[in-house]
N, C-alpha and C positions, 0 to 999 in steps of 0.2 A: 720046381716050377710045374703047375698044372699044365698036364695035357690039353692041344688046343687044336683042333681039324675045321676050316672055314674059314670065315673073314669076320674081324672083328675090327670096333672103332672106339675113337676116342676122342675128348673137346681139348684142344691146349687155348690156352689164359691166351686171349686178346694183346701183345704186346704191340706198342705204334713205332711204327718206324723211326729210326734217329732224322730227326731235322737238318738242316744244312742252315748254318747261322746266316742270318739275312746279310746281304753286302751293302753298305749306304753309307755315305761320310756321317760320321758320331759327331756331330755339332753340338757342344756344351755353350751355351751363352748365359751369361750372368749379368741383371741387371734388375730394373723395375718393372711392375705393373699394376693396374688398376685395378687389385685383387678385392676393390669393395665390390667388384662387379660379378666375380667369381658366382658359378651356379655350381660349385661342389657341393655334396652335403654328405652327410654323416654314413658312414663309418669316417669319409675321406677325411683327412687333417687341411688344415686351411695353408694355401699356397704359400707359407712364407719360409722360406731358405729349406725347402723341401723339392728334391729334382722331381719334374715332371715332364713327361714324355710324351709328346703331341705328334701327332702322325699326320693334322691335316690342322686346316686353319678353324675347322668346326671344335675340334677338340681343344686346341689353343684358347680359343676365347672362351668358352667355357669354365675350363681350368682356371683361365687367370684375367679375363676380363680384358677387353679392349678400347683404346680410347685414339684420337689422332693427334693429342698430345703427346709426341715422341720425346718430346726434351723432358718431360716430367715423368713419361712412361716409356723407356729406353726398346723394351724388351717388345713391345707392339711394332715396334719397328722390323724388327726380324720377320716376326709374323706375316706381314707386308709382304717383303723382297721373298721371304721364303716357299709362303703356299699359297701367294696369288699371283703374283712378278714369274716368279723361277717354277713354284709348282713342283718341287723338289722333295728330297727326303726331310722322314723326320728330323726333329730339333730336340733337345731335353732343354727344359727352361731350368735357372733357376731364379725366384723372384727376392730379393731382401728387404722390399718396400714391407715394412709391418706395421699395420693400422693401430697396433698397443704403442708403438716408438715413435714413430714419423707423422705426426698428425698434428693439425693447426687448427684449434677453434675458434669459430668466425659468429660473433655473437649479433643479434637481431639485425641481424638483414632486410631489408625492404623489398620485397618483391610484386611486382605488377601482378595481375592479377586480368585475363581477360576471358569474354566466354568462359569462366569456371573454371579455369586455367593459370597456372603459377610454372615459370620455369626456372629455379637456379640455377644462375649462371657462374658453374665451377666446377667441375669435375673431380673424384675421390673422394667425393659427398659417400660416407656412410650412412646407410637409411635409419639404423639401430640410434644413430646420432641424433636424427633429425627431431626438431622440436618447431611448429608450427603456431604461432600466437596471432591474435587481432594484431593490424596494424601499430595500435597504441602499445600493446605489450602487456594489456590487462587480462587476457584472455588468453587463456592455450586451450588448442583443439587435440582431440584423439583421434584414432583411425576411423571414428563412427561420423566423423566430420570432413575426411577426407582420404585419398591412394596417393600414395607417391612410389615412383618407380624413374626407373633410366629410361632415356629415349636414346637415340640412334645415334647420339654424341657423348654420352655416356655423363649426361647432366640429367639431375634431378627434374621430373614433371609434375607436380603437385594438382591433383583434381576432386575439385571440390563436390561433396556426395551433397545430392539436393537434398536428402532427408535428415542434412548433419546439421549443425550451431553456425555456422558460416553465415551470415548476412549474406542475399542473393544481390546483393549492391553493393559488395567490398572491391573495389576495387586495389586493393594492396594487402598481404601479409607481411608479419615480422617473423625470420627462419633463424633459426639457432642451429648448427652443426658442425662434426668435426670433418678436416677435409685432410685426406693425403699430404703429406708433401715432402720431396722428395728433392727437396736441396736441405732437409735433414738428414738423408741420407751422405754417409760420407766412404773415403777410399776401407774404412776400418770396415763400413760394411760388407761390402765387395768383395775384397780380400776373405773375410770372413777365418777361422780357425775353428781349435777344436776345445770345448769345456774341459778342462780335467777334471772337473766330478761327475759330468754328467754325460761326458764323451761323445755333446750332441755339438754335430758339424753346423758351421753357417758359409755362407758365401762361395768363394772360390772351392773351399776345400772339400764343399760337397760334391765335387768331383770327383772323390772317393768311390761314393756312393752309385755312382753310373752304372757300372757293368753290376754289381751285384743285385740292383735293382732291375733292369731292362734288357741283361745281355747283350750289352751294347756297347762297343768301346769306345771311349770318347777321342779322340782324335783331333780335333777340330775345336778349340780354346776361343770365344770371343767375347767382349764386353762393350761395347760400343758406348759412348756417352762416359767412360770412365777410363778407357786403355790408352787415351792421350797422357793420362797422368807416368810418370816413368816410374814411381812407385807399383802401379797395378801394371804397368807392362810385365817387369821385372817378377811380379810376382805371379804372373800368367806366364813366364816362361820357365819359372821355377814350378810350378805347376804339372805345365807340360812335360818337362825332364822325366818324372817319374810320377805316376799312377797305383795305384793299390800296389808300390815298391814293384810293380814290371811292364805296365803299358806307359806308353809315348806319345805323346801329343804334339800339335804343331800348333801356336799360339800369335793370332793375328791380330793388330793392333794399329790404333789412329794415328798417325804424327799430326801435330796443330797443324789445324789447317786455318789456323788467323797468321802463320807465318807467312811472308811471301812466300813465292818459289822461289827468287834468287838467293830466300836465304835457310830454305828448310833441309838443304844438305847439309848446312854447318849447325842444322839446329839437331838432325837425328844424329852427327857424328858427337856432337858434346854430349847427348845422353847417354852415350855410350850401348847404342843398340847395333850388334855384331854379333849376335846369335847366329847359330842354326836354325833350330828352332824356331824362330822368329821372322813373322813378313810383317811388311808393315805397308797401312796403304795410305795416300795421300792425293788430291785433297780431300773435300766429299762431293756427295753425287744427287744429281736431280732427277725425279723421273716422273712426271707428269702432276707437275708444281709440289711434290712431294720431297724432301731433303734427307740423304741416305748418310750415314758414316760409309768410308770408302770399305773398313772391315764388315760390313754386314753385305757390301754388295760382291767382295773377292770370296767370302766362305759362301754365297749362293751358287756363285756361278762355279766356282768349286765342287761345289757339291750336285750341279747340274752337269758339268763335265764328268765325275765319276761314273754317274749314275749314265750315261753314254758307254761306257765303259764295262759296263758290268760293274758297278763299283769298286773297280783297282786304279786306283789316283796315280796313277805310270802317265797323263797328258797333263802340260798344263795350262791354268784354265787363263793362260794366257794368250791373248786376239780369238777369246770364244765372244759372243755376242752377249750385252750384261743390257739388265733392262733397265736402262738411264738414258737421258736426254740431255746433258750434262754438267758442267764440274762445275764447282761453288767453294769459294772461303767461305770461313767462319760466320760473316756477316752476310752472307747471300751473294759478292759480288762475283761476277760471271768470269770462268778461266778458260781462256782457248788456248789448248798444250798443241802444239805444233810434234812435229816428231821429232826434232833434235833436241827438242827443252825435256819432252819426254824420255828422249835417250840418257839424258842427263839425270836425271831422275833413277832409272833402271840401269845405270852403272856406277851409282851409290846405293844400290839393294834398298828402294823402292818402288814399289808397283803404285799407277795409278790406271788412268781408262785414257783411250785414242780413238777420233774419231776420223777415220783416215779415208775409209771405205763408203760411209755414205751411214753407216750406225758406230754406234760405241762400243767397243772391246774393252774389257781387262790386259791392262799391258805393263808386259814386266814378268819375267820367269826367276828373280834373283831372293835369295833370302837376306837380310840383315847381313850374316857375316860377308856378302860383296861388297865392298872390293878388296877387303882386310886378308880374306880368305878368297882362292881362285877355285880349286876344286871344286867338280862336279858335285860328290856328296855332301858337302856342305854347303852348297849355293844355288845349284837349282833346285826351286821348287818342287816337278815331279819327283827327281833324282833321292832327293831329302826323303819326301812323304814316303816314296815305296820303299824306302829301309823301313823306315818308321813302321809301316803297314806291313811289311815281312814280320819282320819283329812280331809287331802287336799279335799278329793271327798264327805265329809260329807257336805263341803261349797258349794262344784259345783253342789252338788245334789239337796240342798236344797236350793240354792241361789231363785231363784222363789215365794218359800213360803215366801217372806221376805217382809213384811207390808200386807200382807193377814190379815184377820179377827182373834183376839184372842177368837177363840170360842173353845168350847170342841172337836168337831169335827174334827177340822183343826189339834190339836195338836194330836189328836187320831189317826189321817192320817200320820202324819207323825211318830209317835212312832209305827206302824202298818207296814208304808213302809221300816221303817231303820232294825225293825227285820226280817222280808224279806229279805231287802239285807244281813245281818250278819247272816241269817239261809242258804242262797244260802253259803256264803262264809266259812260256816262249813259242808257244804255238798260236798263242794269242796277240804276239807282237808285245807285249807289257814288259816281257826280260828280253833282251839279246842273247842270254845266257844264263843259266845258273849249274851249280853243282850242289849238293847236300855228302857232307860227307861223315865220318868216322874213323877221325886218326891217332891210331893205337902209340903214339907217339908225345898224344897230347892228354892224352886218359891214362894218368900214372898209377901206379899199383894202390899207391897209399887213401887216392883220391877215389877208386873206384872199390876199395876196400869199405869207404862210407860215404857211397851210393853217389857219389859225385861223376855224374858224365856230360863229356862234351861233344854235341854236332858241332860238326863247319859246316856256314854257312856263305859258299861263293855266291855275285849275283851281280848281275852289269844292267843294270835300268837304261832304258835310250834317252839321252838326252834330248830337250827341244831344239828344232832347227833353228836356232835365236837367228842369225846370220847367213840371210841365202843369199849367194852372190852371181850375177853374172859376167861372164867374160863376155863379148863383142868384138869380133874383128873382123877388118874390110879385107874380102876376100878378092883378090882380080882375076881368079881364073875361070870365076864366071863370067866377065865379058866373054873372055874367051869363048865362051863356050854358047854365046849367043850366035856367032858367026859362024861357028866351025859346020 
């Protein structure tokens, strides 16, 4: 080593500090949109059974186009309730409406014609589609004859160029186009699987797909407009069980709401919905002459309530305030749930909304498996999620350490850093308790010979105060003691 008297310097490489993965309920929703409206363009691939990750409602519509057609466009609905109602965390969409599958050609059409002006009235109008003729049908016009674009309802505006073939006296066109639709769409969509030659994912099981695209874990399963079916229930709860083989999700879902109430207990006991897993909400919901699925307004205010929380699902988003005006069957006819018809409701593991206080709540802290199943871990809501969410962030936290060195220290590191985090999370009121342990008891020679090791993991979530009771008694020793 050269001799060296002074002070000398040197640059080290820019390295950025590690990140702390964002905290936010992972809402996966599967359904439709009015992706002929999409303003993607190229490199981007076109929105269909492709997850896309919206952070605001700017970005949402964009992506995937919106319409106030909910019952034909499922997935605008979330939209809604999530980043204009709630105002909430991201959402990953995913759409299966595909304009190549699901489309209905509607040939010469008669359209009005005012002021220079043509509106078709129909929405998932493809413009690529659109074919423009005289009245009669002798004539077809080109773009040098007219614009056509969306307006604010997500129909076709057609305006006639003065310097085009247009008669300045037509009052009527004939429009030829294909249009969306979306009772082609069936549960096989939905559901979706995976090609074996091509190993491209559609539907539900692009779920997969989540965290390795967005770092994000999905948590949160909803399909609104299709999760009344007990086929896609079922398969949104087989979903949720397992994620890329090690994340958990919690999978929320519509019971018919054209059932009555008096008979929608014996209708979710026959479909056999007794999950964990599984909440389920009933009826749906109004909110400013707007009509919600009860699943899209439970996973907002869920995900509003985390997000109070630092995003640790330990409360639940039970008697939080849900932004509805309220409850509705199937056909629109109006339900006023009293508290005992409600209680009724939430002691067969259904949540709906109460409006007790002077607004509407989400009410109900019970998962499916109530009343089959009594335990805490399997039937309250928070109680449930925060395993789930242990779990989940136990893999993403530790994911790193994974083929690192089996030495004492490594394992001491991390049984060192997990009670850290479980000591933060009971200083925060989120655990009562936890322990993280290392027991040399349960790590056999054979198993730790090829690299097999196991943490414990202890951990007691506070349950909701479902049940506050007061005692009252007439005391007489305060007469007494008015005289004394």
């Amino acid at each position: 080593m050269a001799y060296s008297h002074g002070i000398t310097a040197k640059e080290k490489t820019y390295s950025p500090p590690a990140q702390e993965r964002e905290q936010f309920t992972g809402i996966v929703v599967v359904g439709t949109a009015p992706v002929n409206m999409s303003t993607r363009v190229a490199p981007l691939s076109t929105p269909v059974n492709v997850p896309i990750l919206a952070r605001n409602w700017d970005e949402a519509v964009a992506a995937l186009g919106y319409s106030d057609d909910w019952e034909s466009f499922t997935l605008c609905e979330v939209m809604k309730s999530q980043f204009q109602n709630h105002q909430t965390t991201p959402v990953t969409f995913i759409n299966v409406l595909d304009p190549a599958v699901h489309t209905t050609e509607v040939e010469d059409q008669l359209v009005s014609v005012v002021k220079g002006r043509a509106i078709v009235d129909a929405v998932g109008i493809t413009l690529a589609s659109l074919v423009v003729k005289s009245a009669d049908g002798t004539t077809t016009y080109t773009g040098t004859d007219y614009s056509a674009s969306y307006n604010n309802d997500g129909k076709v505006q057609i305006v006639v160029r003065s310097a085009g073939t247009i008669p300045p006296g037509a009052n009527s066109l004939s429009v030829t186009y294909d249009k969306l639709d979306n009772s082609l769409v069936n549960i096989t969509d939905i559901i979706g699987g995976t090609d074996v030659t091509t190993g491209k994912r559609t539907g539900l099981e692009l779920t997969e797909e989540v965290y390795q695209r967005f770092q994000v874990i999905p948590d949160v399963l909803i399909a609104p407009g299709f999760s009344t079916n007990p086929i896609v229930a079922f398969a949104m709860v087989d979903k949720a069980r397992k994620i890329n083989g090690v994340f958990e999700a919690q999978a929320i879902i519509d019971l018919d709401a054209s059932v009555p109430f008096v008979d929608i207990v014996d209708w979710k006991q026959s479909q056999g919905f007794t999950d964990p897993l599984l909440i389920a909400g009933y009826p749906k919901a109004t909110y400013l002459d707007e009509v919600y699925h009860m699943s899209t307004i439970i996973a907002s205010t869920m995900a509003s309530t985390d997000a109070d929380n630092d995003g640790v699902p330990a409360e639940s988003p039970s008697n939080k305030a849900a932004m509805i005006d309220g409850l509705v069957y199937e056909d629109g006819t109006e339900l006023y749930l009293g508290k005992e018809q409600a209680e009724i409701l939430n002691g067969n593991g259904i949540v709906t909304a109460l409006n007790f206080t002077g607004e509407y709540t989400v009410w109900g802290s019970r998962t499916t498996a109530y009343p089959m199943y009594t335990d805490p871990q399997r039937t309250f809501i928070p109680v449930r999620r925060m395993f789930t969410w242990a779990k989940n962030n136990f893999i993403a936290r530790y994911w790193p350490r994974v083929d690192s060195r089996m030495i004492r220290r490594n394992i001491a590191s991390i049984v060192d850093d997990a009670n850290v985090w479980f000591n933060g999370l009971q200083a925060s009121g989120y655990l009562l308790g936890g322990l993280v342990t290392f027991d040399e008891s349960k790590n056999k020679l054979d198993d730790l010979i090829n690299g097999k090791v196991i943490f414990g993991f202890r951990m007691t979530p506070p349950s909701p105060m479902e049940d506050i009771q007061g005692e009252f008694e007439y005391d007489t020793s305060y007469i007494a003691s008015v005289f004394a």
